[in-house]
C-alpha positions as a printed Julia matrix, in Angstrom:
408×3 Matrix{Float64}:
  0.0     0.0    0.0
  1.15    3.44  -0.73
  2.8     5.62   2.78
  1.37    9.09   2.59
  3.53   11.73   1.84
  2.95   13.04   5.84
  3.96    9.66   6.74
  6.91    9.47   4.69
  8.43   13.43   6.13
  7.48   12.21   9.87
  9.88    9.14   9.24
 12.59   11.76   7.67
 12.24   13.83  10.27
 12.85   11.08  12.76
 15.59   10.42  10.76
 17.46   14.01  11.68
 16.32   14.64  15.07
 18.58   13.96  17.96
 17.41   10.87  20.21
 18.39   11.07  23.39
 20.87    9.03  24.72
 20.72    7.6   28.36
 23.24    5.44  29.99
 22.78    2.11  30.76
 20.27    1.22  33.75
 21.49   -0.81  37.06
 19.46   -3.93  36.81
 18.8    -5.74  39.39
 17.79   -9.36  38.65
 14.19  -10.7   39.8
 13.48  -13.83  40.9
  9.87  -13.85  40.63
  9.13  -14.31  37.05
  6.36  -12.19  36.21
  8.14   -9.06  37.83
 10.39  -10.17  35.33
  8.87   -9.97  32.92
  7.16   -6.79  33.65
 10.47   -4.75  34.46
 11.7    -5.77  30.4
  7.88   -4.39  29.12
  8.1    -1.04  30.83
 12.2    -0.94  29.64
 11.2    -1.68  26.17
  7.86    0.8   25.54
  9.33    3.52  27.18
 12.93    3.13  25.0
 11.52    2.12  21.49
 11.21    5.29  19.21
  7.8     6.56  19.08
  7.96    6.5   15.02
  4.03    4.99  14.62
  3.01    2.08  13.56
  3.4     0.35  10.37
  2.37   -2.81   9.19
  2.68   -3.2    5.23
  4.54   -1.26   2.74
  7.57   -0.12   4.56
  9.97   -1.59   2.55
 11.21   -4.18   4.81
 10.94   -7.49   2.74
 10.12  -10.05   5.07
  7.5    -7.98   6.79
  5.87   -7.45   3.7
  5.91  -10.75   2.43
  3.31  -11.58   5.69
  2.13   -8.57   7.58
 -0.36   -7.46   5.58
 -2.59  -11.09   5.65
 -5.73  -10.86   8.04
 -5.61  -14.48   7.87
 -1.89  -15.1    9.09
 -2.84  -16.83  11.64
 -4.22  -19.44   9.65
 -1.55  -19.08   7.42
  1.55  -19.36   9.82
  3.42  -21.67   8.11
  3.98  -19.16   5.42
  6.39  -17.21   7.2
  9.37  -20.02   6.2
  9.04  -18.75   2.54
  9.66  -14.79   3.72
 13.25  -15.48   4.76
 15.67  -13.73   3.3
 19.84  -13.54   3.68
 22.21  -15.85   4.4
 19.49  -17.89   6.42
 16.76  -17.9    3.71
 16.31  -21.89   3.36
 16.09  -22.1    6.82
 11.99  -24.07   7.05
 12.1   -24.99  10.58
  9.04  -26.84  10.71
  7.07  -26.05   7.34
  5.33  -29.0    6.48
  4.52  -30.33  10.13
  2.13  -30.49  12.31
  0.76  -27.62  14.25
  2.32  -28.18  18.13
  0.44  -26.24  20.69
  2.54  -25.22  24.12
 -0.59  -25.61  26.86
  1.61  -25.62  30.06
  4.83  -23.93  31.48
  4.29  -24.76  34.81
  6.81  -27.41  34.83
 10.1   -28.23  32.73
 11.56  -31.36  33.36
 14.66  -31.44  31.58
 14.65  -35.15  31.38
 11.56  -36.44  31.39
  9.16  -33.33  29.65
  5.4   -33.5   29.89
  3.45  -33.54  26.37
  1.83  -29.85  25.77
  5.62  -28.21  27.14
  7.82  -26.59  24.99
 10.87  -28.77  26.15
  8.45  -32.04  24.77
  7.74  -30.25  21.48
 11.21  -29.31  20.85
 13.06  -32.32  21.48
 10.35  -34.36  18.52
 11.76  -35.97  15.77
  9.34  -34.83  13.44
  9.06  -31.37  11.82
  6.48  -29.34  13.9
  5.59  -25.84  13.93
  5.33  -24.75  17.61
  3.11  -22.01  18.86
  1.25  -21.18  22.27
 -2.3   -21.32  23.45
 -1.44  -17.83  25.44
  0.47  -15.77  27.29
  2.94  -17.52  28.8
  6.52  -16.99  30.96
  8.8   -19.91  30.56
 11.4   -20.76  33.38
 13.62  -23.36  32.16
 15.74  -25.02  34.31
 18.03  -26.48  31.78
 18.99  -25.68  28.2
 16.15  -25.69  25.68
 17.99  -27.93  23.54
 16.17  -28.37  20.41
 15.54  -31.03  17.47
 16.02  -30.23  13.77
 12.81  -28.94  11.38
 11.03  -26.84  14.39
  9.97  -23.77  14.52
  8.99  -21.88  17.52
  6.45  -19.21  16.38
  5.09  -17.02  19.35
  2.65  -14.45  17.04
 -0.62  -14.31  18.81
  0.62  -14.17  22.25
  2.93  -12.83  24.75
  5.54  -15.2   24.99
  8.91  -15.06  27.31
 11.33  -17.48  28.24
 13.03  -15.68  30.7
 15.18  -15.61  34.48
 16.62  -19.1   33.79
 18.91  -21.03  30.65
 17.83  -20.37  27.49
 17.93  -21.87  24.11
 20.47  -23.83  22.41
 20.97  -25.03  18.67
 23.52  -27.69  18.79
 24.26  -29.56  15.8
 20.57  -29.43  14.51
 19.84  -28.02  10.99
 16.27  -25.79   9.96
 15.34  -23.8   13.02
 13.23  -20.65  12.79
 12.81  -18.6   15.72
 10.04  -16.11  15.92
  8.2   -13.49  17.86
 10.09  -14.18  21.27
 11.01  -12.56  24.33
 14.4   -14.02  25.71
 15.55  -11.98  28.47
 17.36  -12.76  31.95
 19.16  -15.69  30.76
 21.35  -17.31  33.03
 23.99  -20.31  33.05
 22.79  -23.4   33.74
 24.23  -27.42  33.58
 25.94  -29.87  35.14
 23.24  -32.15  34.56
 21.14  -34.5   32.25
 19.28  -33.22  29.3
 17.13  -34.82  26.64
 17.87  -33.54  22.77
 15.71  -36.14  20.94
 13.11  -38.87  22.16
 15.85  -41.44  22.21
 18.9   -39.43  23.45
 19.52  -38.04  26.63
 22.89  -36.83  27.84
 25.26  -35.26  30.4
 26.07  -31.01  29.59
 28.14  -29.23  31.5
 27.75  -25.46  32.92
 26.37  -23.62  29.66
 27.79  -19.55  28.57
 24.21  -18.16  29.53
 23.26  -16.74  26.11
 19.77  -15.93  24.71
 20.42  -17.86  22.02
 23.45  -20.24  21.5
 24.03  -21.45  18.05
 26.6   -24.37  17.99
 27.47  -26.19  14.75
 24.29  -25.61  13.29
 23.11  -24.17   9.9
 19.89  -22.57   8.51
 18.92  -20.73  11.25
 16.24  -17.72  11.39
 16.05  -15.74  14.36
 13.37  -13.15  13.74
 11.19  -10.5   15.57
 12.41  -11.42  18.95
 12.86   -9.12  21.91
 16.5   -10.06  23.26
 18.09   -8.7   26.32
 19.86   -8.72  29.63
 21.71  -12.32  29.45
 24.81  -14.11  30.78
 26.69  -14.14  28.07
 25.26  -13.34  24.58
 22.3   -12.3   23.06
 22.69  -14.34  20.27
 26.2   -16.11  19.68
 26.86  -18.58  16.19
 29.95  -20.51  16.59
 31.94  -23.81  15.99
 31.31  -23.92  12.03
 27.7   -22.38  12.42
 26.31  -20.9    8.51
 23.62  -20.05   6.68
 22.21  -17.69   9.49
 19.7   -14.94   9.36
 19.47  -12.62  12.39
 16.76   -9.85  11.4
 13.92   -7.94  12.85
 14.82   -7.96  16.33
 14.98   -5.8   19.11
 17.91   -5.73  21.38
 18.1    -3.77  24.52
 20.27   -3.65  28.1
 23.4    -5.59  27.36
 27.21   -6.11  27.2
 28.36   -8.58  24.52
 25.46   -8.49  22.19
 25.95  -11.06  19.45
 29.08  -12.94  19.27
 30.1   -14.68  15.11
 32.67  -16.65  15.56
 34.15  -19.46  18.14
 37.69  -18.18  18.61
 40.91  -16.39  16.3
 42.2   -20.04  16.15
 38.88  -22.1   14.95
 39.16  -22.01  11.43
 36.35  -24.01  10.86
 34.57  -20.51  11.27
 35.71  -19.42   7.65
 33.01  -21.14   6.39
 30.09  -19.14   8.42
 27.94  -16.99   6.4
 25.88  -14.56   8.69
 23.14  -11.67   7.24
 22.43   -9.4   10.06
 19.41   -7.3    9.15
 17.1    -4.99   9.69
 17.56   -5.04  13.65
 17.18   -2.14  16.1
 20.28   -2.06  18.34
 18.78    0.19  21.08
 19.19    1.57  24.26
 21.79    0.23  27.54
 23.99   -1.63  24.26
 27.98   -1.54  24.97
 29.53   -3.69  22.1
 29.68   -6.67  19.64
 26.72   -6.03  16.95
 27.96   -7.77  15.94
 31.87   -9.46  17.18
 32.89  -11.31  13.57
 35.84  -13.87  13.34
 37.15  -15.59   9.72
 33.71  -15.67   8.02
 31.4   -13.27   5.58
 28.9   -10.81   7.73
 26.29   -8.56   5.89
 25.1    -5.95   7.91
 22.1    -4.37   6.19
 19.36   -1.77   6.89
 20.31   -2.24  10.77
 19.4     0.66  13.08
 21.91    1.78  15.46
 20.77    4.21  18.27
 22.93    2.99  21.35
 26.18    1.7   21.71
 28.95    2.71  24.1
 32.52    0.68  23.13
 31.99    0.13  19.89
 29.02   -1.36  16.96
 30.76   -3.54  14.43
 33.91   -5.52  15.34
 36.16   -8.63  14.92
 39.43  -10.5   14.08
 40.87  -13.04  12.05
 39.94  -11.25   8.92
 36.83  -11.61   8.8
 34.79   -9.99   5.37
 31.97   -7.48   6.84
 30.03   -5.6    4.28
 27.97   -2.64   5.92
 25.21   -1.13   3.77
 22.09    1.21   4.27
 22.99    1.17   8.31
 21.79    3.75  10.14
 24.67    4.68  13.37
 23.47    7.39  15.25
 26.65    7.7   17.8
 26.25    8.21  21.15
 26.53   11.89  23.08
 29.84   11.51  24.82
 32.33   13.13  22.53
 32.5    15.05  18.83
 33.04   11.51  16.85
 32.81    7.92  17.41
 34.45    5.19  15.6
 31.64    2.08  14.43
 34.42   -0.65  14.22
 36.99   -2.21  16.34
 39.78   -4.29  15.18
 40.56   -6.69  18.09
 44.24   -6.81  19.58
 45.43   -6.6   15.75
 48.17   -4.15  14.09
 47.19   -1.81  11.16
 50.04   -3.44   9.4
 47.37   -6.99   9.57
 44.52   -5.29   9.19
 44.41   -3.18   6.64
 44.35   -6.03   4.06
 40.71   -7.24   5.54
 37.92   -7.01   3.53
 35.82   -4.57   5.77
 33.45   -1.85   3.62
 30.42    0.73   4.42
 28.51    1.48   1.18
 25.25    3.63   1.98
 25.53    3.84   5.49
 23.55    6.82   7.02
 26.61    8.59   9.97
 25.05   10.65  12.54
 26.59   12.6   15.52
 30.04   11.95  14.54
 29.8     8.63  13.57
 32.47    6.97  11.29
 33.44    3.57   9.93
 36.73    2.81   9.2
 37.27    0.75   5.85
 39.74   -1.48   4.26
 40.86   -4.24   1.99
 40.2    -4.18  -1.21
 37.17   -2.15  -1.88
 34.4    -3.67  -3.92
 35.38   -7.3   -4.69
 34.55  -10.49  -5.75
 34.71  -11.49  -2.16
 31.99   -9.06  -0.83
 29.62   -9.85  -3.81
 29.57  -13.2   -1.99
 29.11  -11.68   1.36
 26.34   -9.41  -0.28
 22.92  -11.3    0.74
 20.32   -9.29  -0.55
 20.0    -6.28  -1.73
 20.37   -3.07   0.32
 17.33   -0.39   0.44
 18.43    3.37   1.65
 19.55    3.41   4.96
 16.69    6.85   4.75
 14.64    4.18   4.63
 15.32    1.98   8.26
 13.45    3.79  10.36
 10.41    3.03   8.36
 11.5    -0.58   8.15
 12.68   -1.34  11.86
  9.8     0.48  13.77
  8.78   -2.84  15.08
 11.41   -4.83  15.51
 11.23   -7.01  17.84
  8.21   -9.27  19.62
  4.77   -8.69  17.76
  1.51   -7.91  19.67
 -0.22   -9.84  16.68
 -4.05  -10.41  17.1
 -6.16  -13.34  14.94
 -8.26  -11.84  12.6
 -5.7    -8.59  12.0
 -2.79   -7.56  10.14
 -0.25   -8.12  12.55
């Protein structure tokens, strides 16, 4: 549908204005689940930019390859076909079964009760996993999952939150969606069932939101992600064929980690499109941390960061386009990258580039390699729009408040 022209000078204006820039909140954790769970809703609607609300047309491609169906909810499993990036083939569990989570009263690692997440995770089959209602998930162990599922929380408020958190481990075709992982802690040390026949012995886990392990076509999308152990979302030990996109990401250190260590090489495989996020407020660094592999960064909004936005080491290929990086109010310019612990005389030969990237408040990205390649057309993993354009297209990232019968 067409944006009126009103519309379309609001979002330009946003575009300009100065957003104010506060430091990152002393957070106590809660025990008590709910209070939880409340704290991260107040944090979240009173720091997400008041830029309205749109549904359809904004230009953001997965959004409006679904969005705009009244009937989504009877169509859910046609969200696996609106991936795009690195991650597009990712299915998760097109083709199953509907799964419907009726109880979160108690995970049992070991031993989970049909109608839990943990049982409908752990399935052999391909299912497509969504939730009866509102629900707040306490896990006391790893959410390990199965290949072919997809965990799909439009049409409720969903949050797996103040315990471990979920982890891809050598699984294939997992899509993630409409989310709230916050409060994630370590956990371990103890049994843990993967598949119906298979249970085994993990020890004490990195306490990320997400923790992608050896694993490839992976969607996380339209999650709300913050205040965790470790990561947000972390992809390592020959992880690929990842998309990261539409989320919202608030209140935390190490955001998103790509890459095991300098030494794995196995990582120069990993292909990783990281789009059309909102990095907002109480954000310090890694958004993401890159090691050996290709990284588009595309049509990502930056309005928080403190250290640093994009970084990495052991030349890894990062191709910035249509970002907007609106620097923080602590001094006249502020540097986007961050080569880790590496001489100019090692790193200037990386492949690292910023085409179309919107600079605000003294913002600046420092280049270098070769310029535009062979190698960054294969890091290039769709097409960029105008970074004029990502307010418009990351207004609601994060967790949907989708209702049946409405455009979401």
């Amino acid at each position: 549908m067409a944006i009126p022209l009103l519309s379309i000078l609001f979002f330009l204006f946003a575009l300009i204005a100065p957003i104010p820039i506060s430091s990152s909140p002393s957070r106590t954790l809660l025990q008590d689940p709910d209070l939880v769970v409340q704290d991260v809703e107040r944090s979240i609607n009173t720091s997400r930019r008041q830029l309205g609300y749109l549904s359809c047309g904004t230009g953001n491609p997965i959004d409006d390859c679904w969005r705009c169906d009244t009937n989504w909810d009877k169509n859910r499993q046609r969200l696996a076909d609106c991936a795009i990036g690195f991650g597009k083939n990712a299915i998760g569990g097109r083709n199953g079964r509907i799964y419907v989570v009726t109880d979160n009263t108690d995970d049992d690692p070991v031993n989970p009760k049909p109608g839990t997440l943990r049982h409908a995770v752990v399935q052999d089959e391909p299912l497509w996993i969504i939730f009866a209602r509102d629900m707040v998930i306490q896990l006391k162990q790893e959410l390990v999952m199965n290949s072919y599922k997809t965990i799909d929380g439009r049409g409720a408020s969903v949050h797996i939150a103040n315990g471990p958190c979920i982890t891809i481990h050598y699984v294939t075709n997992i899509i993630i969606h409409g989310i709230n992982i916050h409060d994630c802690k370590q956990s371990g040390n103890g049994n843990i069932r993967s598949s119906p026949r298979h249970v085994g012995w993990w020890t004490v886990s990195d306490g990320d939101g997400v923790s992608i392990f050896a694993s490839s076509h992976v969607w996380v999308d339209h999650c709300s992600l913050s205040n965790c152990h470790d990561g947000l979302i972390d992809a390592i030990h020959g992880s690929t064929a990842i998309t990261i996109s539409n989320n919202y990401m608030t209140h935390h250190d190490k955001v998103m980690l790509l890459g095991h260590r300098d030494s794995y090489i196995e990582d120069k495989n990993m292909q990783v499109t990281v789009a059309f996020n909102h990095f907002g407020e109480g954000l310090v660094q890694r958004m993401p941390r890159c090691r050996h592999g290709y990284f588009h960064v595309v049509n990502n909004d930056y309005t928080h960061w403190e250290m640093y936005a994009i970084g990495g080491s052991a030349a890894p290929t990062i191709n910035s386009q249509g970002n907007r990086f609106l620097a923080p109010n602590i001094r006249s310019s502020k540097e986007v990258t961050k080569r880790e612990e590496t001489p100019e005389s090692e790193w200037k030969s990386w492949n690292w580039r910023s085409e179309g990237d919107l600079m605000l408040n003294g913002a600046f990205f420092t280049p270098s390699g070769a310029g535009a390649s062979a190698v960054y057309a294969r890091a290039s993993s769709l097409s960029a729009r105008p970074s004029s354009l990502v307010g418009t297209m990351t207004t609601t990232a994060g967790a949907l408040a989708c209702k049946k019968g409405r455009q979401c």
